[in-house]
C-alpha positions in Angstrom: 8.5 -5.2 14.1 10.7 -4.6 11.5 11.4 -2.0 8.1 11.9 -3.5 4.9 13.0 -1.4 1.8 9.7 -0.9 -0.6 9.9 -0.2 -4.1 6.2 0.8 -5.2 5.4 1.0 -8.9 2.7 1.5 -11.3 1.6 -2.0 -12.7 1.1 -0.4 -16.1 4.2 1.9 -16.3 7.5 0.4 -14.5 9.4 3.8 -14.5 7.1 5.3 -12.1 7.8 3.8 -9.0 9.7 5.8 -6.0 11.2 3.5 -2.9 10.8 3.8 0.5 11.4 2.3 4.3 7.9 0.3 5.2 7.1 -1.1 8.6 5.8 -4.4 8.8 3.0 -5.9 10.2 3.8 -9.3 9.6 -0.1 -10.7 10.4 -1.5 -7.8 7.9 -3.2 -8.7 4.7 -2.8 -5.7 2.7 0.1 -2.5 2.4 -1.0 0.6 3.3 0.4 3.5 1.2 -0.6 7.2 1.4 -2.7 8.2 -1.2 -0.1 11.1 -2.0 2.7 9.1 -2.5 0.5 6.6 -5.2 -1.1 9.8 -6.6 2.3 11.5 -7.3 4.9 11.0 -8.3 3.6 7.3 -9.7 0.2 8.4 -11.5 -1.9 5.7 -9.7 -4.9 7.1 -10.2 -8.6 6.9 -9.2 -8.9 3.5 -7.2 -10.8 0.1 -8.4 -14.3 -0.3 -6.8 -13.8 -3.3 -4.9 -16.0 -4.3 -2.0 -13.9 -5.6 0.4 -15.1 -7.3 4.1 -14.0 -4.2 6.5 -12.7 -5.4 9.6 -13.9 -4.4 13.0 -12.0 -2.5 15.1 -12.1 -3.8 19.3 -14.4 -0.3 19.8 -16.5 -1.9 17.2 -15.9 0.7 14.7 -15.0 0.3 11.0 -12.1 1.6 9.0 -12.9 2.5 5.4 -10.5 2.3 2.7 -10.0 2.4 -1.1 -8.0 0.1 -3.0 -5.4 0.3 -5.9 -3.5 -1.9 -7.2 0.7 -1.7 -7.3 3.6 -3.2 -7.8 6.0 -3.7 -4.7 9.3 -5.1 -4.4 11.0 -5.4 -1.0 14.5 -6.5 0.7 15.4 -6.6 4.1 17.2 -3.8 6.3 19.3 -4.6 8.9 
């Protein structure tokens, strides 16, 4: 595994964004941000309702989640 730089903005309003160190999962299909950090200080409000299939877990549980959209931008750390 690995960190990558992130810059995450609003898709409607480039000069909220903030930046931050990531870890990635290079087999994952979607980024996970806390709700928080796309709440404040980038104003990504209330999230789309979206069904999406919700994996299984290997205990055979299920993880629900929301989903909103942003921007992201990353580079590579060393």
């Amino acid at each position: 595994m690995f960190q990558v730089n992130v810059r995450v903005a609003n898709p409607h309003d480039a000069a909220r964004f903030f930046d931050e160190k990531f870890w990635v999962d290079t087999g994952a299909l979607y980024t996970f941000v806390p709700e928080d950090r796309l709440q404040q200080p980038i104003n990504i409000m209330p999230p789309l309702r979206v069904v999406l299939n919700t994996p299984t877990l290997a205990a055979g549980s299920r993880i629900a989640s929301q989903l909103r959209l942003a921007a992201t931008r990353t580079t590579r750390t060393q």
